[in-house]
N, C-alpha and C positions, 0 to 999 in steps of 0.2 A: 216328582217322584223318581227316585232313582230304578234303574234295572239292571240288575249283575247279569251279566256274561257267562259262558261256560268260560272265557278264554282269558288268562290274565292282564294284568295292563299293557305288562312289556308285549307282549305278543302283539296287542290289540294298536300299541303304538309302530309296533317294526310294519303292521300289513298299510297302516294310514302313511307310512311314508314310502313305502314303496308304491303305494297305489298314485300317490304327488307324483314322482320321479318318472311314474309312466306316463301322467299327463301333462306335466311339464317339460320342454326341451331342456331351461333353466332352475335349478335350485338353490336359493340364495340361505342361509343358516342365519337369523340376524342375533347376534353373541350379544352377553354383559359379561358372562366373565363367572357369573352367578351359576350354582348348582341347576339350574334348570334347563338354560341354555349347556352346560356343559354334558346333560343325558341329552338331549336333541343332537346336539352335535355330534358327540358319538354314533350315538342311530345312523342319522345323516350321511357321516363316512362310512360305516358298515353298509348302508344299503348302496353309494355310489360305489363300493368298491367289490359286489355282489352283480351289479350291473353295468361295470364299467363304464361310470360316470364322473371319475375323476382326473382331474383333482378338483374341488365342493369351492364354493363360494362362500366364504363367510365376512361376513359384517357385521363390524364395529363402531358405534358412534363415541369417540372418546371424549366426554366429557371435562376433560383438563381436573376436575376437583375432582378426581380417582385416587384409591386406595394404591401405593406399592404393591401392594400383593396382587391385586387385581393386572395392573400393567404388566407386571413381570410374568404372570399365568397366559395374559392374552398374549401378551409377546413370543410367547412359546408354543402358543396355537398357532399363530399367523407364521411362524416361520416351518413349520409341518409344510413335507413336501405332498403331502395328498391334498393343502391347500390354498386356494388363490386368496389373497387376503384383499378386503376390503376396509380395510384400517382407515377409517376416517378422523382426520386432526386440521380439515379447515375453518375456518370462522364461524360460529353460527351463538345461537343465546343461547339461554337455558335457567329457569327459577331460578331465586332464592329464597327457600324460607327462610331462613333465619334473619333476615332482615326486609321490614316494611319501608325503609328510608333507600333502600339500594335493592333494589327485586330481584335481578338482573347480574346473572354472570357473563360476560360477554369471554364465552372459550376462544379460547387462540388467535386472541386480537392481536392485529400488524401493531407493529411498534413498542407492545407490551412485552417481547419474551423474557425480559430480566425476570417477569412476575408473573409466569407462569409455571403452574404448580408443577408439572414435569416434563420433560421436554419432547420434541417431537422424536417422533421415531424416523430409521431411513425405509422402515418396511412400508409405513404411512402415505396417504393422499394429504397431501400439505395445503391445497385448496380447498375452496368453493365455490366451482364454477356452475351449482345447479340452480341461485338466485333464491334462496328460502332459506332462511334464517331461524326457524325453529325446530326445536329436536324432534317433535312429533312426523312433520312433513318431510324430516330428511329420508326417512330409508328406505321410500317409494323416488324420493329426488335424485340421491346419489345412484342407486340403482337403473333409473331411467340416464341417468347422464354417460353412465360408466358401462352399461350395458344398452345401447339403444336399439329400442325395435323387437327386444327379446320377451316374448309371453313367461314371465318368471312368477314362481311359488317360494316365497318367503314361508320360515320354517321357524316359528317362535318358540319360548318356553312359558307360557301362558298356563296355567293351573285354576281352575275355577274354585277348588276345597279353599283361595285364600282371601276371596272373595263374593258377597255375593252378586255384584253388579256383570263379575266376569259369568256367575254360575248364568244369569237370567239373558246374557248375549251371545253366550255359544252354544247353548243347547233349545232355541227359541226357535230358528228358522233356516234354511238352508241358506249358504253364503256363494256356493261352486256345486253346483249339480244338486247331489242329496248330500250335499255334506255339510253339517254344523257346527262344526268344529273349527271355523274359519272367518276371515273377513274379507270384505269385498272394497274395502278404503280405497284402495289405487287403483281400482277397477278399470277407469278411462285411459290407464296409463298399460294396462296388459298387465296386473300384479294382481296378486291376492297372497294374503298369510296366512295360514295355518299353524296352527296349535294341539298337536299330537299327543302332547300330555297332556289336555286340556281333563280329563279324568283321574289324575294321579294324584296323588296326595305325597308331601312331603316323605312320608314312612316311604313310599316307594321309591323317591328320588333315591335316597341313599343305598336305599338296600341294591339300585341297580349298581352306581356308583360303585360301591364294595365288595359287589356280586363280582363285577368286571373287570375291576383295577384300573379303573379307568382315572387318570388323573384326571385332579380339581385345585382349584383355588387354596392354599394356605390360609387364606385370611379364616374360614369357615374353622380352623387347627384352632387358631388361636383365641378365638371368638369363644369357641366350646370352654380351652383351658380359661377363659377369662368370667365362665359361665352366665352369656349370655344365651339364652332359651331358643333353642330349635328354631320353632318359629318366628325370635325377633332378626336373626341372623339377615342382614342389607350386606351387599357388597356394591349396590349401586354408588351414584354420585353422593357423598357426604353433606349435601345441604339441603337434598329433596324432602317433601312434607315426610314422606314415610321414612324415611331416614335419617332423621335429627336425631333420635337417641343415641344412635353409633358416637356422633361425639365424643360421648363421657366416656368413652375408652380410646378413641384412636390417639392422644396424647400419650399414654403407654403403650398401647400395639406399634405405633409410628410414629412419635417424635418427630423424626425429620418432615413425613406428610402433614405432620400437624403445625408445625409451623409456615412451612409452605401455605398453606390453606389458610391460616390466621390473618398473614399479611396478607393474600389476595382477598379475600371475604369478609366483607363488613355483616356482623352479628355472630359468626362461629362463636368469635370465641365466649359470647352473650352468653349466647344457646348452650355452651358448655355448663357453664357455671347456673344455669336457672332451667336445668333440663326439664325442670318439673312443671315449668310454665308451658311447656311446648304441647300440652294435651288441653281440653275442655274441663275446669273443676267440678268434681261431682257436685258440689250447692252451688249456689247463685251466692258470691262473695258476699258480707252482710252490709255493704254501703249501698249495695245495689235493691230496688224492689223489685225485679223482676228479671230473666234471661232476657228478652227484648230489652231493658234499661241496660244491662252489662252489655248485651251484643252492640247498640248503639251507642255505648259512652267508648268501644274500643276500635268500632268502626270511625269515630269522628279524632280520634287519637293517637291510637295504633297506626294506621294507616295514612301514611303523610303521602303519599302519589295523588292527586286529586282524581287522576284517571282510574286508577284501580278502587281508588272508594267508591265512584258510582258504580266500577263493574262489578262491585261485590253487592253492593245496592241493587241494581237490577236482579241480577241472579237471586238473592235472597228474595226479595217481593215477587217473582215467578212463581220461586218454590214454595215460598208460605200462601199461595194464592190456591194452588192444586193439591195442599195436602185440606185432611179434616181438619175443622177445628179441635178436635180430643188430642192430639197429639202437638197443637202448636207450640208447648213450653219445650218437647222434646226436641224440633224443627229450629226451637231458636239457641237448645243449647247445641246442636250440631251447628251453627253456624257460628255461634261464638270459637268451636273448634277449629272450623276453616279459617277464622281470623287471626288466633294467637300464632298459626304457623303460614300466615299470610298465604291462603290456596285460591289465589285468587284464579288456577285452573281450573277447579272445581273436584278433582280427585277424589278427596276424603268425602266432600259432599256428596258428590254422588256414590259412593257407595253406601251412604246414609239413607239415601232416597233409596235406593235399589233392594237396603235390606226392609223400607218401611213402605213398601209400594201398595202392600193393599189397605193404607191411607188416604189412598193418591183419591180424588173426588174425581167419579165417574171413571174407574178402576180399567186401564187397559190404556188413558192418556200417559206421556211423557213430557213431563218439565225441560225445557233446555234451556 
């Protein structure tokens, strides 16, 4: 159940970050470049610059399969003299849906530069001296390496109205003192993140955005004119599961990134041309008798990694193990979803399970 406030979002976000700032010596901003992280950040500098706490930390994990508009916007945050930039462009992995024969983008591999999609910046940390190789564990890694010793409060743009897995983990249990707005991830390391928009809705992102003149992203300009819908609007990495429809336009928005991207990534340019394969079909195709017959003819097919077919195997027999039996056609057509955009992280899944939780057998258990 929701409870409205006397106080409105904006307000309710400027007290949650000055209340961090007081309790943390360090405050790190971690950026995409995205209309969310771009009202954080704002906030962010207004309050360090209200409490004379700058110049602000912010961090970037550059992805290399980034939009132009996205690197040229961050490049012009990072070079803002209120702040220290944390631009990171060392080696590390990072998915690929678009392709089951090649998973794996390996960003800013030595010996590759001829193919990589854009090049390093001099504002950049051109290493990876922190030994972790995946994008989720880096921005507790770079931050422990590049800041060592420092009790710091990472400042996300996390929104729960986008999903329900985020609604049922921020508002659930306290993460730092009484506050649930946060996570406690790199807890052993002296970090924790918080999520100050964790109650705003996209209508508010903008209106602060507009309210303020706060510069953003271009790509969001062109997105509109190109009239893709509010809420499909991705400026992350171009090959992520929730990101594969951006595709079918970045060959006109960017040409030159779209080729870029073609030659380094095996399936883009797939994924372009059969956009419509990249979701679950609402029927069960008619060669198939059942979701479980499609989910298993795509799991033994689709999936050429031998490694990632049993971890898609595992994880599916978890999850069909803990929901009811009344829902298991529904269960097997969300997993044939994880499979056409190969999520062998579990992302979309899990927010399939988060929105159908009180299916779960003996209601208050978690599948992992």
């Amino acid at each position: 159940m929701k409870i409205y406030l006397p106080e409105n979002v904006l307000e309710a976000a400027r007290k949650r970050i000055r209340r961090i700032f007081a309790e943390f010596d360090t405050v790190v901003v971690n950026f995409s470049g995205g209309k969310d992280s771009t009202v954080v950040l704002n906030l962010a500098l207004e309050a360090a610059e209200e409490l004379g706490r700058l110049p602000l930390h912010v961090l970037w994990l550059d992805q290399e399969a980034e939009w132009e508009s996205v690197v040229s916007y961050v490049r012009s945050v990072m070079a803002d003299p209120r702040v220290t930039p944390l631009w990171f462009q060392g080696p590390f992995r990072i998915f690929n849906a678009t392709s089951g024969a090649d998973p794996w983008l390996w960003c800013w591999r030595e010996g590759c530069e001829k193919d990589w999609i854009h090049p390093k910046d001099p504002l950049a940390i051109h290493e990876n001296p922190t030994g972790v190789d995946r994008f989720a564990e880096l921005f507790e890694a770079v931050v422990a390496h590049y800041l060592p010793g420092k009790r710091v409060a990472h400042l996300a743009g996390v929104r729960t109205d986008e999903s329900p897995a985020r609604l049922r983990g921020l508002t659930s249990y306290a993460t730092y003192k009484d506050i649930t707005w946060g996570s406690k991830k790199g807890e052993k390391l002296g970090q924790w993140t918080f999520h100050p928009l964790y109650d705003w809705t996209y209508i508010d992102v903008w209106k602060a955005i507009h309210q303020h003149g706060w510069r953003y992203c271009h790509l969001y300009d062109l997105m509109y004119q190109y009239g893709v819908p509010v809420r499909g609007m991705r400026v992350s990495n171009v090959h992520h599961e929730t990101a594969v429809k951006v595709l079918g336009f970045m060959q006109e928005l960017e040409p030159v990134t779209w080729s870029r991207v073609t030659e380094r990534l095996a399936g883009v340019n797939a994924a372009n041309h059969h956009n419509e394969f990249y979701a679950a079909p609402r029927e069960v195709p008619p060669m198939f008798t059942s979701w479980r017959d499609y989910r298993d003819h795509l799991m033994a097919n689709l999936v050429e990694d031998p490694v990632l077919r049993e971890k898609f195997r595992a994880s599916f027999d978890r999850w069909e193990a803990n929901f009811d039996a009344s829902i298991v056609e529904r269960v097997m057509r969300a997993q044939v979803g994880a499979l056409v955009v190969n999520d062998h992280e579990g992302t979309k899944f899990a927010t399939f399970c988060a929105a159908n939780g009180k299916h779960l057998r003996g209601r208050g258990k978690r599948a992992k």
